[in-house]
PAMI-146749 format. One record per residue (C-alpha): residue number from 1; residue in three letters; x, y, z. Coordinates in nm, 4 decimals, padded with zeros to 6 digits. Each point is the difference from the previous one (the first is absolute). Layout:
N
mipa=NUM drentor=ALA xx=X yy=Y zz=Z $
...
//
This chain:
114
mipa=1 drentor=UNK xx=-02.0567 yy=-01.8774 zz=-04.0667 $
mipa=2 drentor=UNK xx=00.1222 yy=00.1969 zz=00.2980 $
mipa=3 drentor=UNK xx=00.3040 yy=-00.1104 zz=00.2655 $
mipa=4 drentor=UNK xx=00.0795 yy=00.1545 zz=00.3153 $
mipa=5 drentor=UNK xx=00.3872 yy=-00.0742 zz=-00.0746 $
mipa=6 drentor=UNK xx=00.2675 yy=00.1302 zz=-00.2300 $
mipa=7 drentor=UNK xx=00.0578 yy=-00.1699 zz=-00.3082 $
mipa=8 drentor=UNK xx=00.3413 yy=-00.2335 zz=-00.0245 $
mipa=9 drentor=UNK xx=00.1549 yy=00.2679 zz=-00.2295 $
mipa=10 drentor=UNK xx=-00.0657 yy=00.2452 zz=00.2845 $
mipa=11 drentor=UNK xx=00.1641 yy=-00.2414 zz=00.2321 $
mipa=12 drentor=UNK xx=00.3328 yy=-00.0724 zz=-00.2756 $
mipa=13 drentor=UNK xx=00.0801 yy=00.4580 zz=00.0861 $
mipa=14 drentor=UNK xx=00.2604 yy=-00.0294 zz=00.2552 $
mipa=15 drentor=UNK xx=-00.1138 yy=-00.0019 zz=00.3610 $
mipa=16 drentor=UNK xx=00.0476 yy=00.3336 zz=00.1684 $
mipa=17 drentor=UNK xx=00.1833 yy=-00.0194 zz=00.3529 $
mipa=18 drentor=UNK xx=-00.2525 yy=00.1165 zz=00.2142 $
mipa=19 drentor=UNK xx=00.0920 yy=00.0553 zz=00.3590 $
mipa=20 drentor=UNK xx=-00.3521 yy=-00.0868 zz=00.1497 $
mipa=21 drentor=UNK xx=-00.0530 yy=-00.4054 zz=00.1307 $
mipa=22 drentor=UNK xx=-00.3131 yy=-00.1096 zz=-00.2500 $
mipa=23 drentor=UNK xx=-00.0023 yy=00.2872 zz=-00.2534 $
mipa=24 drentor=UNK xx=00.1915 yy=-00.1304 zz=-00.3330 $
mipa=25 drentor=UNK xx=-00.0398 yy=00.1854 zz=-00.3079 $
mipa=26 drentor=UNK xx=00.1536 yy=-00.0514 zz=-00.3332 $
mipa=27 drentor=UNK xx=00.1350 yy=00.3364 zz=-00.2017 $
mipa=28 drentor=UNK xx=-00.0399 yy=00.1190 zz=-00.3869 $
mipa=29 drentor=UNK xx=00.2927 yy=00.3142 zz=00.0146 $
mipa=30 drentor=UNK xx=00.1214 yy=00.2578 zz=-00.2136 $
mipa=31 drentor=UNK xx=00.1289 yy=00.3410 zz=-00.0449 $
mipa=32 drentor=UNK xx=-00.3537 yy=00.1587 zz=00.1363 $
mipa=33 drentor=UNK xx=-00.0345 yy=-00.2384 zz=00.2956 $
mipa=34 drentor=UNK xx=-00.0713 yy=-00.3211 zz=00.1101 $
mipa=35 drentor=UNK xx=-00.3566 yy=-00.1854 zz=-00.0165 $
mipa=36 drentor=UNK xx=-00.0305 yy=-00.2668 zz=00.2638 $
mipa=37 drentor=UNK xx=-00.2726 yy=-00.2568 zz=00.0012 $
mipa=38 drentor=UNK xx=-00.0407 yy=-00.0620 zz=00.4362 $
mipa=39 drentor=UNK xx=-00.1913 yy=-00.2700 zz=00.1733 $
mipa=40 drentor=UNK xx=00.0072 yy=-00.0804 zz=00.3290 $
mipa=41 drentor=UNK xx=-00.2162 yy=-00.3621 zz=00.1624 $
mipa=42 drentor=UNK xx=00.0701 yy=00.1384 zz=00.3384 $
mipa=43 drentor=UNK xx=-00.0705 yy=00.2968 zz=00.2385 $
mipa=44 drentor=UNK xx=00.2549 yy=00.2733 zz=-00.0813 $
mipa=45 drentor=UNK xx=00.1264 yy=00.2981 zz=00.1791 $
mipa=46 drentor=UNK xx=00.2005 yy=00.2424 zz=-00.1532 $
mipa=47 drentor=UNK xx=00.1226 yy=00.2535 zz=00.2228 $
mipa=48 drentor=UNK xx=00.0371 yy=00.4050 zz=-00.0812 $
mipa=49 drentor=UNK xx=00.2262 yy=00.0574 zz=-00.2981 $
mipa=50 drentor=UNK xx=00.0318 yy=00.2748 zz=-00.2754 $
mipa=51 drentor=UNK xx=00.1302 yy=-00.0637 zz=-00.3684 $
mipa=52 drentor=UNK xx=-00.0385 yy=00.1333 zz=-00.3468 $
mipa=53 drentor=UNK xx=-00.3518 yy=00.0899 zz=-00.1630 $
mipa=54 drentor=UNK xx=-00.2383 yy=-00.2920 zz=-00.0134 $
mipa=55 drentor=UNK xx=-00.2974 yy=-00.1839 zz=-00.1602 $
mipa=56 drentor=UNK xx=-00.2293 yy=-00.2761 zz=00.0713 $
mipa=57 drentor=UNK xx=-00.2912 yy=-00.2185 zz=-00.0617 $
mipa=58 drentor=UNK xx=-00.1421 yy=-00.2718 zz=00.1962 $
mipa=59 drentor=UNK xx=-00.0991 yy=-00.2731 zz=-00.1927 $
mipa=60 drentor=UNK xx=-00.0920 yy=-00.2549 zz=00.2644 $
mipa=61 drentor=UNK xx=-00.0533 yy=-00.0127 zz=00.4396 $
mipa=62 drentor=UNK xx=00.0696 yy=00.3234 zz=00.1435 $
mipa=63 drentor=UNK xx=00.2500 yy=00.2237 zz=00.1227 $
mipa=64 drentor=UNK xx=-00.0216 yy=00.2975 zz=00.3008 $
mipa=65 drentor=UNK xx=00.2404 yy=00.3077 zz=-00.1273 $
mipa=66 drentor=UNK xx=00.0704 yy=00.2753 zz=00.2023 $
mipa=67 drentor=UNK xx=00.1761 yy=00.3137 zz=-00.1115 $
mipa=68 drentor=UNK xx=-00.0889 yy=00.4047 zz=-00.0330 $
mipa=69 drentor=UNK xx=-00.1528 yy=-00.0515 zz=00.3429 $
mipa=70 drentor=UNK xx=-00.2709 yy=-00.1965 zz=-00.1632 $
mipa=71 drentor=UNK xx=-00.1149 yy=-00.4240 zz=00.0339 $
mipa=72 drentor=UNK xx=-00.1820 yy=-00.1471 zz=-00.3079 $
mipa=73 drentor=UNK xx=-00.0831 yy=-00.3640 zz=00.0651 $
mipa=74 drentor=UNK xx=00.1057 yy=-00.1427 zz=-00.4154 $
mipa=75 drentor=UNK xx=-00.2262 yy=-00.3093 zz=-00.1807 $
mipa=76 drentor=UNK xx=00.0310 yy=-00.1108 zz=-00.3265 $
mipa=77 drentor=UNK xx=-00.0520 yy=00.2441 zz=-00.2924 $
mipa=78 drentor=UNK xx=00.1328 yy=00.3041 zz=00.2797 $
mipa=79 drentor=UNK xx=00.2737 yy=00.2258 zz=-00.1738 $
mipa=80 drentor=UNK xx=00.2503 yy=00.1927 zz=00.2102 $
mipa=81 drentor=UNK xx=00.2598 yy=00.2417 zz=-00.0416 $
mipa=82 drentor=UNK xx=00.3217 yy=00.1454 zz=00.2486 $
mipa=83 drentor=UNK xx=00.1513 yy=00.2812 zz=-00.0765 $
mipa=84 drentor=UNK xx=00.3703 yy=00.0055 zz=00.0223 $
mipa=85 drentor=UNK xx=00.1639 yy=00.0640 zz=00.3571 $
mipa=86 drentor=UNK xx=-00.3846 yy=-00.1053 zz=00.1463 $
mipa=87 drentor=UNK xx=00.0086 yy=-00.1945 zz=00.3208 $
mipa=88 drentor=UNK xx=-00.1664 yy=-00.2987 zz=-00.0094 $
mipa=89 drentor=UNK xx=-00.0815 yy=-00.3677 zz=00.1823 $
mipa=90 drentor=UNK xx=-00.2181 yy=-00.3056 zz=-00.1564 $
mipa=91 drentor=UNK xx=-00.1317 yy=-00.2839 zz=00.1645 $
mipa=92 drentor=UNK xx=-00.0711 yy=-00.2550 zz=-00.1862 $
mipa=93 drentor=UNK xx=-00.2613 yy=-00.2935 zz=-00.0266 $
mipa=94 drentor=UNK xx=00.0251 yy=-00.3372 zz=-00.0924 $
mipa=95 drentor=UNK xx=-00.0807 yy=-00.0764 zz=-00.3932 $
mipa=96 drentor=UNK xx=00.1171 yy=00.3393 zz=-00.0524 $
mipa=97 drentor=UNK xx=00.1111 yy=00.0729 zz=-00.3698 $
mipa=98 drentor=UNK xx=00.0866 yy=00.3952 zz=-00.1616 $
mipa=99 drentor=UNK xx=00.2007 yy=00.1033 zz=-00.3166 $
mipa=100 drentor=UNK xx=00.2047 yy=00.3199 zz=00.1395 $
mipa=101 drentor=UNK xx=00.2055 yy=00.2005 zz=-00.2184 $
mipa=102 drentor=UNK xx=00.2908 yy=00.2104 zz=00.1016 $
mipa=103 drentor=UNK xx=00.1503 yy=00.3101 zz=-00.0966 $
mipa=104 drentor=UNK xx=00.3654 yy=-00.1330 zz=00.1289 $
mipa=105 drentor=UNK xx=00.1084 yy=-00.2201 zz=-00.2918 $
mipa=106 drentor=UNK xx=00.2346 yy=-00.1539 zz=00.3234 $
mipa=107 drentor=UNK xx=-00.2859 yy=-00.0379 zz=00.2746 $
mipa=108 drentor=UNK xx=00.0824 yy=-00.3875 zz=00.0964 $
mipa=109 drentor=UNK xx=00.2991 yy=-00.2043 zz=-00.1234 $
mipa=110 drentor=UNK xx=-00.0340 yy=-00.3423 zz=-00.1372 $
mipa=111 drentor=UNK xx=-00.0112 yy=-00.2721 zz=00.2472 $
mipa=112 drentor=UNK xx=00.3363 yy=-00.1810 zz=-00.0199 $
mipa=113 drentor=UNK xx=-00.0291 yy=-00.4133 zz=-00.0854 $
mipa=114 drentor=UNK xx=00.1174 yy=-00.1966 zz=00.2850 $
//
């Protein structure tokens, strides 16, 4: 049996606060970095941005990435990886789903409960 979603205990990690309207993402940390399980159901731009060392894999929809002066349109089964200090922008498509790890073990904070 296959699923295009995360699986509840997925959804139970705390929710990362991500600073882009429709990307959410939930976070597995520790002292080597931080795993974070993204979707997005919406249209996504994420402007240009550096950050630590970086690794990804699309597991549903797609996702443009831009960095070392290069633009890779991402689908499902696509692996990536930023080195750290790269610049970089992403859109993203609807029904988009990745598991990213990164290097910083403090990347995103935990979305505070309202």
């Amino acid at each position: 049996m296959t699923t295009h979603e995360f699986p509840a205990f997925v959804h139970a990690l705390p929710e990362a606060d991500i600073p882009y309207k429709g990307l959410k993402g939930w976070l597995l940390a520790g002292e080597n970095g931080q795993v974070l399980y993204a979707e997005s159901d919406t249209e996504v731009l994420i402007p240009e941005h550096s950050h630590g060392e970086q690794w990804g894999v699309v597991i549903r929809g797609r996702i443009e990435l831009t960095f070392q002066d290069r633009t890779r349109m991402l689908t499902r089964g696509d692996m990536y990886h930023i080195p750290s200090g790269a610049t970089q922008r992403a859109h993203i498509f609807p029904g988009f789903r990745a598991i990213e790890h990164y290097a910083e073990r403090n990347r995103y904070q935990v979305k505070k409960k309202r």
